[in-house]
RODO-2510 file (C-alpha; in nm, 4 decimals, decimal comma):
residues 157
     n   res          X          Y          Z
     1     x    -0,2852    -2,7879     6,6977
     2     x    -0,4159    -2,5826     6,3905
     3     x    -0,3685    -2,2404     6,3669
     4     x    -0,6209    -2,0542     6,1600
     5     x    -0,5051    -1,7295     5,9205
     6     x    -0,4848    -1,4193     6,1105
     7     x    -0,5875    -1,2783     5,7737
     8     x    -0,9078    -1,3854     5,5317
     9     x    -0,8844    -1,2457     5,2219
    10     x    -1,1753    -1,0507     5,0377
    11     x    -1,3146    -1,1587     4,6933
    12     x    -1,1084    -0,9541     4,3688
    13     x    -1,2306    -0,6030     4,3802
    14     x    -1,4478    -0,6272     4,7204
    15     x    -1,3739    -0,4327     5,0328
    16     x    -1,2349    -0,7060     5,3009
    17     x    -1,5026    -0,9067     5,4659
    18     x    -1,5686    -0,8642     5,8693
    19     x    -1,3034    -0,9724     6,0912
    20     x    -1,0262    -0,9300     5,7919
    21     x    -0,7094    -0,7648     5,9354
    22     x    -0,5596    -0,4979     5,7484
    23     x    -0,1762    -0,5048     5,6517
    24     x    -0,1484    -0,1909     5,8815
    25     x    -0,3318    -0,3411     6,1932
    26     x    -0,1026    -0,6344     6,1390
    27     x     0,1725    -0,4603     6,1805
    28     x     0,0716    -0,2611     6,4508
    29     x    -0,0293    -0,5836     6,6377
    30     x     0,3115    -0,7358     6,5463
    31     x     0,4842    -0,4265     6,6195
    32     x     0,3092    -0,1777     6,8633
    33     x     0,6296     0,0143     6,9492
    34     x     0,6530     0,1510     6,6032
    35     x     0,2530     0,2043     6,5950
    36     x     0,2778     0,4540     6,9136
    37     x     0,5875     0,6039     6,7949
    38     x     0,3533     0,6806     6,4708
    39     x     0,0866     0,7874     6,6378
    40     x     0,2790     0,9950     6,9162
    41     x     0,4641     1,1587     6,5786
    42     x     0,1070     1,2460     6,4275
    43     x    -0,0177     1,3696     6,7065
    44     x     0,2810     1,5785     6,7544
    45     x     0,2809     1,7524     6,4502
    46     x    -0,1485     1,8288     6,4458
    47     x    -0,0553     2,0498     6,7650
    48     x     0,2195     2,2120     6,6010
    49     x     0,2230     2,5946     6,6901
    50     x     0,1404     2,7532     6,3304
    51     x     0,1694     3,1549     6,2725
    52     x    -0,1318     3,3485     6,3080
    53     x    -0,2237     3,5891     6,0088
    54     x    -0,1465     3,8817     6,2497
    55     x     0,1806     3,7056     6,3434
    56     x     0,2952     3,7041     5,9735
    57     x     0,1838     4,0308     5,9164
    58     x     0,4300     4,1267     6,2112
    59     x     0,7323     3,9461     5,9898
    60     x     0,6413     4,1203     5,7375
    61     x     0,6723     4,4330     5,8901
    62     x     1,0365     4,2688     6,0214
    63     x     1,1710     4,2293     5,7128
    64     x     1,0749     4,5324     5,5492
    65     x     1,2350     4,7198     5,8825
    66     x     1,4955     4,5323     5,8211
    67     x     1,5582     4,5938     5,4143
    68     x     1,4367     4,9433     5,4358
    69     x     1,4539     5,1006     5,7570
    70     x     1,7404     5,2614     5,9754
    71     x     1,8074     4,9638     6,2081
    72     x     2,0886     4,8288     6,0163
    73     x     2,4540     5,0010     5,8304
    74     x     2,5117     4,8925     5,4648
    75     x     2,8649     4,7950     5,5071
    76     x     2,7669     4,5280     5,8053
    77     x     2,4336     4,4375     5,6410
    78     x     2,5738     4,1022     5,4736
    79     x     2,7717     4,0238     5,7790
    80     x     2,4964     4,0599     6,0535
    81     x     2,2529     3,9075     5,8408
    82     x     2,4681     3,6422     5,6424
    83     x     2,2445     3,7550     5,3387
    84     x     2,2693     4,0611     5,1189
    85     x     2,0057     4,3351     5,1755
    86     x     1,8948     4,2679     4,8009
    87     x     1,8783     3,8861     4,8970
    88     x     1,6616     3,9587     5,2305
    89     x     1,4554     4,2102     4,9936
    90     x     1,2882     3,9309     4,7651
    91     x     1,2679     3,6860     5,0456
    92     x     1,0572     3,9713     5,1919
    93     x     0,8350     3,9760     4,9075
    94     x     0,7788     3,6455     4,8636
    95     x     0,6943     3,6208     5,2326
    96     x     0,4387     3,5466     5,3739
    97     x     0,3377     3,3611     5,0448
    98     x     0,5604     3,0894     5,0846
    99     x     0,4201     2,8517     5,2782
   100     x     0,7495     2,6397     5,3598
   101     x     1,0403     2,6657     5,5894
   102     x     1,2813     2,6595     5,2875
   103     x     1,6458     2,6957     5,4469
   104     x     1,6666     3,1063     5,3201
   105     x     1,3407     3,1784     5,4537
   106     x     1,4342     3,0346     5,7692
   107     x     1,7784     3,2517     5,7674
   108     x     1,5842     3,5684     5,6538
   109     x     1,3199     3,5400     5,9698
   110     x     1,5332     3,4326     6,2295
   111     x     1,8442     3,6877     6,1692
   112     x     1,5757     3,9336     6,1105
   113     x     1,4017     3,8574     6,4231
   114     x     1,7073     3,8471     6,6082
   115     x     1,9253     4,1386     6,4844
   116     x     1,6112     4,3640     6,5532
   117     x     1,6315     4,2680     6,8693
   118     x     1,9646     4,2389     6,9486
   119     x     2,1572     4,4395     6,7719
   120     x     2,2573     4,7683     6,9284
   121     x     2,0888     4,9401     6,6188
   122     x     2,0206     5,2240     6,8085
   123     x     1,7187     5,2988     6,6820
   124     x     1,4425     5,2160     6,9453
   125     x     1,2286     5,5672     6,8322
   126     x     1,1824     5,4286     6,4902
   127     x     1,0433     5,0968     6,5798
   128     x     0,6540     5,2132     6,5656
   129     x     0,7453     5,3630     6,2192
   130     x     0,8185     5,0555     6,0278
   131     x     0,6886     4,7458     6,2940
   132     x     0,3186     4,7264     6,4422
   133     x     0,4500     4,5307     6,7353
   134     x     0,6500     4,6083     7,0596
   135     x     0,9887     4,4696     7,0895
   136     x     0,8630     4,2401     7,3407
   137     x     0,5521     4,0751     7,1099
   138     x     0,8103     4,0491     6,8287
   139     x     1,0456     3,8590     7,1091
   140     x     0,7387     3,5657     7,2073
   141     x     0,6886     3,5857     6,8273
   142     x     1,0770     3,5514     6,7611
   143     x     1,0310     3,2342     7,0442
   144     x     0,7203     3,0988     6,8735
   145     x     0,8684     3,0639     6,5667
   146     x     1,2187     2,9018     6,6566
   147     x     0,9130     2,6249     6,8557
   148     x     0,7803     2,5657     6,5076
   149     x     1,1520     2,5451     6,3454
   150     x     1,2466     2,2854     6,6102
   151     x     0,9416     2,0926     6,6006
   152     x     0,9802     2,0459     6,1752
   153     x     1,3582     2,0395     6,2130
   154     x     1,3967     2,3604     6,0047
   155     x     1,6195     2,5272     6,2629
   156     x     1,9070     2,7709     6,1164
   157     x     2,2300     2,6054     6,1615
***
């Protein structure tokens, strides 16, 4: 029995000719497990959630509560937030320019988020003042984001 090439090689400098296999539908065809598994993993991250411009307008408004507003004492400020309010200010003003989920960013948002939420600040009457969302939109937002952490394994340890 003679087996022919799977794979016909194109003249120097042409594209392939008809029928030529590519190195990549080789391997899928030697190895579809791996192709879905790359396919399932591109697929996964196109449908990513992503933050809506209003969304990080809202985190802005977070962070600047957070530097600048009432919700929070000095003295606890580095221990509730693990981040000094002069650290959380310039992540605040580099957000939402920076495009990444850089670990500090990722601190900044979620103990921001969080400690607005959770922590007995007190402070419920000044919320409207310094954030354009109610405490539940910032909560689906606060949810929303940890989705998008998980999904590009940028969750805060």
């Amino acid at each position: 029995m003679v087996l022919k090439p799977l794979v016909r090689k194109g003249r120097e400098g042409s594209s392939p000719s008809p029928g030529t296999i590519s190195p990549r539908s080789l391997e899928n065809h030697l190895n579809p497990r791996e192709s879905a598994e790359r396919i399932l993993k591109s697929a996964m991250k196109s449908q990513e959630p992503k933050l809506t411009d209003q969304e990080r307008g809202v985190i802005e408004d977070c962070l600047r509560a957070a530097v600048s507003g009432p919700f929070f004492p000095e003295e606890e400020f580095h221990t509730i937030f693990g981040l000094t309010r002069d650290e959380l200010t310039a992540l605040s003003h580099r957000w939402p320019k920076s495009a990444n989920w850089e670990p500090q960013m990722v601190l900044a948002v979620n103990n921001t988020l969080n400690n607005l939420l959770g922590y007995p600040h007190r402070e419920e009457k000044s919320w409207p003042k310094f954030i354009s969302a109610s405490p539940e939109a910032v909560a689906d937002l606060y949810a929303k984001c940890r989705k998008i952490w998980d999904a590009s394994g940028a969750s805060p340890k």
